[in-house]
ROFI-704508 format. One record per residue (C-alpha): x, y, z. Coordinates in steps of 0.5 Angstrom, whole numbers, padded with zeros to 4 digits, always signed. Each point is the difference from the previous one (the first is absolute). Example, Ala and Ser with C-alpha at 12.3 -4.5 7.8 and 13.67 -1.06 7.14 Angstrom:
! ROFI-704508
+0025-0009+0016/+0002+0007-0002/
END
This chain:
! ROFI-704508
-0154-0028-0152/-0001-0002+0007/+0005+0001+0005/+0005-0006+0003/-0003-0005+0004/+0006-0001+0004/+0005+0006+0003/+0006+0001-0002/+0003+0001+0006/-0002-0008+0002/+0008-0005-0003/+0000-0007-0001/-0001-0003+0005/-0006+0004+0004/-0003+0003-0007/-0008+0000+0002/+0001+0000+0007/-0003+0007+0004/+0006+0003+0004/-0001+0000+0008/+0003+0003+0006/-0001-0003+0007/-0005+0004+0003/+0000+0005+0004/+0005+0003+0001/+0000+0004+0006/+0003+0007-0001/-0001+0002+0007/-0005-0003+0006/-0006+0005-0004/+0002-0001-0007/-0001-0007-0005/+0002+0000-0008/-0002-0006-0004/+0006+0001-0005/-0005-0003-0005/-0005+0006+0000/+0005+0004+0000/+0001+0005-0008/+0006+0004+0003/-0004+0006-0001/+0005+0003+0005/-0005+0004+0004/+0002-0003+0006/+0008+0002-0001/-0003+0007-0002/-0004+0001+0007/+0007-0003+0004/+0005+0004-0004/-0005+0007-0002/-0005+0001+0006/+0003-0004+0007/+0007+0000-0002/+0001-0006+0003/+0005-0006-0003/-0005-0006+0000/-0002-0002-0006/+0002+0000-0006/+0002-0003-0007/+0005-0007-0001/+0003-0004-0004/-0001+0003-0008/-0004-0002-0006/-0005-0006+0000/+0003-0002+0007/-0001+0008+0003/-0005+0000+0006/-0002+0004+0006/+0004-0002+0006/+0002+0002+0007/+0006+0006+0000/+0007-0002+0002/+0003+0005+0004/+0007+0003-0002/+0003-0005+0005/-0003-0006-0005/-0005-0001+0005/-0008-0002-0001/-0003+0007+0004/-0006-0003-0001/-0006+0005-0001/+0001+0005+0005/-0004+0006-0001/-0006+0002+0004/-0004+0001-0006/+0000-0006-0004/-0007-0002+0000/-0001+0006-0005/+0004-0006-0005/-0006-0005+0001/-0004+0006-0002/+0002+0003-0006/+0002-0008-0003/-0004+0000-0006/-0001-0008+0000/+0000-0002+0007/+0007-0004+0000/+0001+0005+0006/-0005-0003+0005/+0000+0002+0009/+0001-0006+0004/-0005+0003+0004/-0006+0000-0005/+0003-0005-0005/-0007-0004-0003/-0003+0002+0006/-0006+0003-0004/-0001+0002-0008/+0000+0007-0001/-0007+0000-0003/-0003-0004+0007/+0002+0007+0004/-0004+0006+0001/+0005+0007+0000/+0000+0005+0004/+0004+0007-0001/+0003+0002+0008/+0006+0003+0003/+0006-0003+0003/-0001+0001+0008/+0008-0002+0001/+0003+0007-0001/-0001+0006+0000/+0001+0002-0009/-0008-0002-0001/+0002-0005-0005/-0006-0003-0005/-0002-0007+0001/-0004-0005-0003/-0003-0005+0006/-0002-0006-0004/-0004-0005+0004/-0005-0005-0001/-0005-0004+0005/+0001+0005+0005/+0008-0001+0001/+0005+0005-0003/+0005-0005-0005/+0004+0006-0003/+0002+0006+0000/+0002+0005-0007/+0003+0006-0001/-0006+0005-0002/+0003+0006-0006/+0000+0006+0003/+0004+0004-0004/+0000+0006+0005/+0002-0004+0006/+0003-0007-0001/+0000+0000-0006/-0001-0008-0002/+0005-0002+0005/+0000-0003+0007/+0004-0003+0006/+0000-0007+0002/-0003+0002+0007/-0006+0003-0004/-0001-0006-0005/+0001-0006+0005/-0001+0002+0007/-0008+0000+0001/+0000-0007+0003/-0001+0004+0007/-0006+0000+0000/-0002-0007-0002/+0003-0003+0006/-0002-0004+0006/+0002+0006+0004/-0006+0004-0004/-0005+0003+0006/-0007-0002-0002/-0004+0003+0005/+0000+0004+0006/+0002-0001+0006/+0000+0002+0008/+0003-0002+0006/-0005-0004+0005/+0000+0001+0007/+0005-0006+0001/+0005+0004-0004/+0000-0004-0006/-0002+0003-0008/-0006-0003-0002/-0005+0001-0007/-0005+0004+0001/-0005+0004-0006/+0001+0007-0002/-0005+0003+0003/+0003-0002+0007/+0007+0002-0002/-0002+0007-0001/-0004+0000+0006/+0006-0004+0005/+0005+0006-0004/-0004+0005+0002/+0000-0001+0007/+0006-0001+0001/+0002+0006-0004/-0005+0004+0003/+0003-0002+0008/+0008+0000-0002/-0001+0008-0003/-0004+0002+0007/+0006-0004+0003/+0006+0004-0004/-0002+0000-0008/+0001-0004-0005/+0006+0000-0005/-0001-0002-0007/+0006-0003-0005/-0003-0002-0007/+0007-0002-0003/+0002+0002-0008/-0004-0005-0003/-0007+0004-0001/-0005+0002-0005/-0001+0007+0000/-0006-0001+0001/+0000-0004+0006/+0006+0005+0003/-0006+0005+0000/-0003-0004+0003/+0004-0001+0006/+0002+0008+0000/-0007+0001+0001/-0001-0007+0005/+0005+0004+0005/-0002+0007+0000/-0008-0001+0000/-0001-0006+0004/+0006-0001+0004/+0002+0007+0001/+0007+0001-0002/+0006+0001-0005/+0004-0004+0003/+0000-0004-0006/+0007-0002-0005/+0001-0005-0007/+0007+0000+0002/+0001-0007+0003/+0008+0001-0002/+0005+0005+0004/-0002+0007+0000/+0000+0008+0002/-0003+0005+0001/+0004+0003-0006/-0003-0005-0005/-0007+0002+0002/+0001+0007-0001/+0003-0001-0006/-0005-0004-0002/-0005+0005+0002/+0004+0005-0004/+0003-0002-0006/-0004-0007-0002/-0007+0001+0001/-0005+0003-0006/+0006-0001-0004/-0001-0005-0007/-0001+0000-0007/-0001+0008-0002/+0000+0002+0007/+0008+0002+0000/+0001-0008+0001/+0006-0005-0003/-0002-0005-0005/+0003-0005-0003/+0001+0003-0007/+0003+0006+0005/+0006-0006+0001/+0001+0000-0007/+0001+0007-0002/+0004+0001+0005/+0007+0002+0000/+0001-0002+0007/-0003-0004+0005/+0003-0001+0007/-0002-0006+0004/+0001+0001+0008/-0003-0005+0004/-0003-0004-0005/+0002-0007-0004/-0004+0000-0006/+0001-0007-0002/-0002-0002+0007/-0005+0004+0001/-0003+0004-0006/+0001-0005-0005/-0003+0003-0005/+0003+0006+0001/+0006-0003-0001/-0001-0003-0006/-0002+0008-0003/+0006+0001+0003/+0003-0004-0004/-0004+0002-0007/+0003+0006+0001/+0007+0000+0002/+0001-0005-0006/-0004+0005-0005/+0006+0006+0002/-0005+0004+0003/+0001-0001+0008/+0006+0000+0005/-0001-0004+0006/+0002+0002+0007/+0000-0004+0006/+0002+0002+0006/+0002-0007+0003/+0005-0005+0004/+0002-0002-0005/-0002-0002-0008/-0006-0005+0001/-0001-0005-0007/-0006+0004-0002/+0004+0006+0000/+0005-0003-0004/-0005-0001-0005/-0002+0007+0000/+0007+0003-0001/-0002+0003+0007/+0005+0005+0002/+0001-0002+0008/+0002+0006+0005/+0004-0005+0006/-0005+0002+0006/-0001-0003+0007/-0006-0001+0002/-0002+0006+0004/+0004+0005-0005/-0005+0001-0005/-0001+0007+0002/+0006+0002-0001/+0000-0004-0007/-0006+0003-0002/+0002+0007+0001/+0009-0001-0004/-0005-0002-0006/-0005+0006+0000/+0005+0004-0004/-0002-0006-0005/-0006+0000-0001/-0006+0005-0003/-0006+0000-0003/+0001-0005-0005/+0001-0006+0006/-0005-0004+0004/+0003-0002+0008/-0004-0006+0002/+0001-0002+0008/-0003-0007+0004/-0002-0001+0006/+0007-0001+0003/+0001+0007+0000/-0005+0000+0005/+0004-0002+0006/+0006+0005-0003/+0000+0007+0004/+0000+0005-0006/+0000-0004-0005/-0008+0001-0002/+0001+0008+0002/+0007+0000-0005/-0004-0003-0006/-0006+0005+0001/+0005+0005+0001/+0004-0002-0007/-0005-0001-0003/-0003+0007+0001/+0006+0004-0001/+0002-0004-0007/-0006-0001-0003/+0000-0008+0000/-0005-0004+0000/-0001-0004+0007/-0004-0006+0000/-0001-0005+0007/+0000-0008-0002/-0003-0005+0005/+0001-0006+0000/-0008-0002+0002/-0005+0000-0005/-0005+0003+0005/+0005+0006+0004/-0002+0006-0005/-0006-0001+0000/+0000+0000+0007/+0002+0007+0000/-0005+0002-0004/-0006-0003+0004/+0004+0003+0006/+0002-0006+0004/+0006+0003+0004/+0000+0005+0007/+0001+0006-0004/-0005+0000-0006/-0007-0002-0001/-0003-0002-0008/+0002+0006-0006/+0007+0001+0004/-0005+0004+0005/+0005+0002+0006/-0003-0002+0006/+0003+0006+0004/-0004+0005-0005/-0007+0002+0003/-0002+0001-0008/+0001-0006-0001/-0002-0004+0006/-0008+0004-0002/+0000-0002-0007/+0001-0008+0002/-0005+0001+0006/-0005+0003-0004/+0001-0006-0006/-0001-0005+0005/-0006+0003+0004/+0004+0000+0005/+0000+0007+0006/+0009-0001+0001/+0006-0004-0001/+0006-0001+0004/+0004+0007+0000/+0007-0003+0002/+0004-0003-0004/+0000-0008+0002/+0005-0005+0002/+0005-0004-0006/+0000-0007+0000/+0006+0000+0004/-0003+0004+0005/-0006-0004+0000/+0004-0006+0002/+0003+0003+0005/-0006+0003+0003/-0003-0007+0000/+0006-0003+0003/-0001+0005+0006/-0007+0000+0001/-0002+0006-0003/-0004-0003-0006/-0005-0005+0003/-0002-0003-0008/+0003-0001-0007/-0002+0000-0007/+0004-0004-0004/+0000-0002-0008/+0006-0004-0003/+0005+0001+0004/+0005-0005+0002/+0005+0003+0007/+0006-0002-0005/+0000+0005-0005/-0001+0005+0006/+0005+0005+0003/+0000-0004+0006/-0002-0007-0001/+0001-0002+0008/-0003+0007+0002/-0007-0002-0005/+0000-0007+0002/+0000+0003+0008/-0006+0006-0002/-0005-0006-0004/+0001-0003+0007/-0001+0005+0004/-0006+0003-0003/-0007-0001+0004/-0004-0002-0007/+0003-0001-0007/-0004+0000-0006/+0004-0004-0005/-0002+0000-0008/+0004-0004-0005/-0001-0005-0006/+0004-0005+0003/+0002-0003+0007/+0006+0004+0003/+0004+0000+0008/-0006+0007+0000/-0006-0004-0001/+0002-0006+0004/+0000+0005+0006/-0005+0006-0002/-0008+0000+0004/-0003+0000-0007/+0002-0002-0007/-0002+0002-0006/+0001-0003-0006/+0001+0004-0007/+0001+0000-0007/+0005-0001-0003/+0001+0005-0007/-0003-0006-0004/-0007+0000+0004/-0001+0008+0000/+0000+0006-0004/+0003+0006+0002/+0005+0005-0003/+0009+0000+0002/+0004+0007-0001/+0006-0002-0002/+0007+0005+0001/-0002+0004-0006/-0006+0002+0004/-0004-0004-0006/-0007-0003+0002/+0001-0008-0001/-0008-0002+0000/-0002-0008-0001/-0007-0003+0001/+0001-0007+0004/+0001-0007-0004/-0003-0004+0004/-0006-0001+0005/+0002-0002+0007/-0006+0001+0006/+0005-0003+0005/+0004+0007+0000/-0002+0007-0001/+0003+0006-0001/+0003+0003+0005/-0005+0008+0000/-0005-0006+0000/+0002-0002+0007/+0001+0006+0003/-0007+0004-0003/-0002-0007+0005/+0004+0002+0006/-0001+0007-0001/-0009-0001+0000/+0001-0004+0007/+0005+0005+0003/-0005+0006-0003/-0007-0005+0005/+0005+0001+0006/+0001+0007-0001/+0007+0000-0003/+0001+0004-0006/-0004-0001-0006/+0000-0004-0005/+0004+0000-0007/-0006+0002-0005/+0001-0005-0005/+0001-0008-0002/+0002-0001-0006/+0007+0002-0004/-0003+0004-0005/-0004+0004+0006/+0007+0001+0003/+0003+0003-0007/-0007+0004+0000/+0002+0003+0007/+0007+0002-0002/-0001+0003-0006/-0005+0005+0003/+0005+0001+0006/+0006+0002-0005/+0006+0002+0000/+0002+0006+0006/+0001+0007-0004/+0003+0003+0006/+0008+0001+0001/+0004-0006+0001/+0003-0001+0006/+0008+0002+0001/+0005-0005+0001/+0001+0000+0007/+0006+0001+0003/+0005-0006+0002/+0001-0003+0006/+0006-0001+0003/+0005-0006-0003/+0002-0005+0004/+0004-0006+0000/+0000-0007+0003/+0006-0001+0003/+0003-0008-0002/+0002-0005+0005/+0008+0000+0000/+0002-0005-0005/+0002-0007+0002/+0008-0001-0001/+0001-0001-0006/-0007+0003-0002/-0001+0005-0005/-0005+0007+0001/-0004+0002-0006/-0006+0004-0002/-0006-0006-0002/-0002+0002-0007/-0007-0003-0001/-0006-0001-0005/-0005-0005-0002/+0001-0005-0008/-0006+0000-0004/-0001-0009+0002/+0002-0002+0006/-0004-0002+0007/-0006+0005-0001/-0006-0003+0002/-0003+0001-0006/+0004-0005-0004/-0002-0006+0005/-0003-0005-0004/+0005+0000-0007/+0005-0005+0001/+0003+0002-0007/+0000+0008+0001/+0004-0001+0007/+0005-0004-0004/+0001+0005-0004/+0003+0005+0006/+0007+0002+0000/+0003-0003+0005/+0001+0004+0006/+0007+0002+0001/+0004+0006+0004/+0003+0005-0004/+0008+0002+0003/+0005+0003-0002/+0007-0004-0003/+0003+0002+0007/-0006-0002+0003/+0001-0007-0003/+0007+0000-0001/-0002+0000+0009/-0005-0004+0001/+0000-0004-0005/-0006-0004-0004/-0006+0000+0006/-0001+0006+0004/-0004+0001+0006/-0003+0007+0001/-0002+0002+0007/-0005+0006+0002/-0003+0003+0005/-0007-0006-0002/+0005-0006+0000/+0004-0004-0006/+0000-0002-0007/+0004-0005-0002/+0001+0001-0008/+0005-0002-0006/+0005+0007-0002/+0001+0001-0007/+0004+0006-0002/-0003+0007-0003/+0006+0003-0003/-0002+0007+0001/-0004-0001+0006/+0001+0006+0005/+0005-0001+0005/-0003+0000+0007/-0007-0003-0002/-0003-0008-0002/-0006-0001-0004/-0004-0005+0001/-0009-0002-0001/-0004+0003+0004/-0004-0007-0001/+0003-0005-0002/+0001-0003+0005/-0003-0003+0007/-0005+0007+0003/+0004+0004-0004/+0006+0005+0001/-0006+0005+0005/-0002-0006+0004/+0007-0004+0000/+0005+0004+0000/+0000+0009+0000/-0004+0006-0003/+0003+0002-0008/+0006+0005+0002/+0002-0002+0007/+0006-0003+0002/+0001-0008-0001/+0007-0004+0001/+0003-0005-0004/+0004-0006+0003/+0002-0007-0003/+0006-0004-0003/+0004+0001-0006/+0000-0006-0004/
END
């Protein structure tokens, strides 16, 4: 017997003719569903409902007119496919009806070479696959990784890899000629034009070194070990982002050598926690993969999520966070009201916000050790733990070897082949700036960094202009390398091999998918630099070449088997008097951090990921609103913002929220430092 010819789902009228949709339908800017490919499997409405937690996708309709469309909102409005995780959907779809707008019949899977790597946006580690074909990456897919990511990922980490396929993309080092304006030239001349000048502007001053938090770990040693042997200095800090010296100190004490097995916080830890505490940090936005095993957890019944924020973020809500109330600035005391809390069975995980909170990092410490909690420091960058480890800060050198240590400055010297390092403890970035711009640095190494995400974008800017000889390394043309001495360009992740170490402590490695000679890793430059300054007999040179003799060099050095140093005592808290309010003005504290998509530089180049951003709004309380009405302008000590107000319903009196970088140079460059005072004018509508 053989099966019916025709459907009986097909009447009269249309019998024998094949269903169709129009097609596609876009779900979001990044996302496409042919209805027609479509077998409701229902995976995609499990991962929306299940993983993110995000309304965006779901079945309609019912029987044989049921299909997958976009959620509607329980104000019956289509709320379109919001979730900063949604590419996951194109992925886990078994017959393609769910497609990228950005590879959509690009290419045929079978037409690309696949290359394992790890994602280079935060600082989680997560696995990806680079699929690429004739040299050009085409898309990019969730690795499994059941340790770390899982098989999930970021719409960040998926879709933003345009960056470094750009026009903008250096392809050749340059220098700056006699009538003042950069010029092509070999490597081999870049090296010696860099050399020079480095070698005068130390005689002159010394040199500084800001490396940023976006570098292999095998090119952060490179760095620490370029400033101590060839330049002669500590005066060396990853952190292009406001700091202190208690968040070094913290870091030298409390993060360094710490990871899986050696007494670190892993993200298993997170689900068998039964609390976890979220100071100063977002998950959602800055740690997407720790959000989601948040996630996993809470909806299991094992954990308890504790936040102490200004006010109940979308993610939170996710997590069924409990929020403690906290102005920016009180997370101290905040930590200290939960200590009775927490124990031994409890994991407290602190960003890199804390860093400009007096106390804050010293009470999580101290938390942490009087209950037996697990305590965790999560960056945002993907290259700023392995900077600690590689020693690129003013107080450590590689292994967490504390510069001010005799021991430990021998050990280094002697693997180095060299007689001595520099005993005192160097400048941070802050201080480098403010060194530079008073003349008592003459020469800057700089890595990645863009004067916007600094502590005082005005105050960077003055310092590159200041400097007698800047050496700029960068994979794209940026406002540095427009004004550096000599430009090199550097690989991107996708042209390199080299090793991330994630917030765990996990050693991330990935061997590069594409060959590129018009770029080099950035320890290849520097061992070039180093071999020429060492001719002019100034310092020595690095001693290795390549990436894997660099991993070579850092696993013979080791870890520093000495006592950790103690968390140094705080300085003195100060505050920053606001300006007097404008009549009819409003004075409130200035709550602040950066949305997993917004105007980051390494999201250039994807105009369907950037339409996927939320929409910059200020969050203000209902008496705030009620005030000021719809638009408001904020006013700090930098300049004004002008932004649509939303209310936050349980948002702290006396405090408005708003993204760090979503708008104009972003809230540092345009507006006020995160905690200071800003005030609110506008008009009721």
């Amino acid at each position: 017997m053989t099966a019916r010819g025709e459907s009986r789902f097909s009447d009269d009228r249309n019998r024998g003719v094949k269903r169709t949709f129009p097609k596609p339908i876009n779900l979001s800017p990044t996302v496409l569903l042919d209805r027609e490919r479509c077998i409701v499997c229902q995976r995609c409405t499990r991962f929306a409902d299940e993983i993110a937690g995000d309304p965006f996708i779901e079945l309609l309709e019912r029987g044989a007119q049921q299909q997958i469309g976009i959620s509607i909102s329980s104000t019956g409005d289509a709320s379109g496919f919001t979730s900063y995780f949604s590419g996951n959907v194109i992925q886990i779809c078994p017959v393609g009806a769910l497609t990228s707008e950005q590879y959509r019949f690009r290419s045929r899977p079978f037409d690309l070479v696949s290359t394992p790597g790890v994602a280079e946006h935060d600082g989680c580690g997560s696995a990806i696959r680079i699929d690429h074909r004739r040299g050009k990456v085409l898309r990019r897919q969730s690795g499994n990784d059941p340790a770390v990511n899982e098989e999930w990922i970021t719409d960040k980490d998926r879709f933003a890899f345009a960056y470094a396929q750009g026009d903008d993309r250096l392809t050749y080092p340059q220098v700056r000629d006699d009538d003042g304006s950069l010029r092509p030239a070999s490597w081999p001349e870049a090296f010696t034009v860099a050399a020079r000048g480095l070698a005068a502007a130390k005689q002159a001053g010394g040199v500084g070194v800001l490396t940023g938090g976006r570098l292999s770990v095998e090119d952060a040693y490179a760095y620490s070990k370029f400033a101590r042997v060839a330049l002669g200095t500590n005066d060396i800090d990853f952190r292009a982002r406001p700091l202190s010296a208690e968040e070094a100190s913290f870091l030298a004490s409390s993060v360094a050598l710490t990871g899986p097995g050696a007494g670190g916080v892993t993200y298993d830890d997170l689900e068998s926690a039964t609390k976890v505490v979220l100071v100063g940090l977002e998950p959602e936005d800055e740690a997407g993969a720790i959000f989601l095993r948040l996630r996993k957890s809470v909806l299991a019944g094992g954990t308890e999520v504790i936040s102490l924020a200004p006010y109940t973020t979308r993610g939170l809500r996710k997590v069924s966070a409990r929020v403690v109330p906290t102005v920016p600035g009180d997370e101290a005391a905040g930590l200290d009201d939960l200590a009775g809390e927490l124990d031994a069975s409890c994991v407290v995980l602190v960003g890199e916000r804390l860093a400009t909170i007096p106390g804050a990092l010293s009470a999580a410490a101290a938390v942490a050790a009087s209950t037996g909690a697990r305590l965790a420091w999560v960056p945002r960058r993907a290259g700023d733990r392995g900077a600690v480890e590689a020693g690129c800060l003013p107080n450590l050198l590689p292994g967490g070897r504390p510069v001010a240590e005799a021991g430990a400055r021998i050990d280094v010297a002697a693997a180095w082949g060299v007689d001595a390092l520099p005993e005192a403890e160097g400048r941070d970035a802050d201080a480098i700036v403010a060194a530079l711009g008073a003349g008592e640095l003459d020469g800057l190494v700089i890595a990645g960094v863009d004067p916007d995400d600094t502590a005082d974008p005005a105050a960077t800017r003055a310092a590159i202009a200041a400097s007698g000889f800047v050496v700029a390394f960068d994979v794209r043309s940026t406002e540095v390398t427009d004004v550096a001495d000599v430009v090199f360009p550097v690989a991107p992740t996708t042209d390199k091999s080299g090793t991330f170490v994630n917030w765990e402590g996990r050693v991330r490695p990935w061997e590069a998918a594409l060959r590129n000679p018009a770029s080099l890793p950035e320890l290849r430059a520097l061992v070039g630099i180093s071999e020429e300054l060492a001719q002019l007999g100034q310092g020595s040179p690095l001693g290795f070449r390549t990436v894997d003799e660099a991993r070579a060099e850092m696993a013979q050095l080791g870890p520093w088997d000495g006592a950790r140093p103690a968390l140094a005592p705080l300085a003195k808290k100060t505050t920053k008097k606001a300006a007097k309010a404008p009549k009819g003005g409003v004075t409130v504290a200035l709550a602040t951090w950066k949305q997993l998509l917004d105007n980051g530089s390494l999201q250039d180049g994807d105009k369907y990921l950037k339409a996927t951003a939320r929409t910059p709004v200020a969050l203000v309380t209902r008496a705030v609103y009620d005030a000021h009405g719809p638009t408001i302008t904020l006013t700090g000590d930098r300049g004004s913002v002008t932004l649509p107000a939303e209310i936050a319903d349980d948002l702290v009196d006396g405090v408005v929220w708003v993204p760090a970088n979503s708008v104009g140079n972003g809230v540092l460059a345009d507006l006020a430092s995160p905690g200071t005072a800003v005030t609110i004018t506008g008009g009721a509508s």
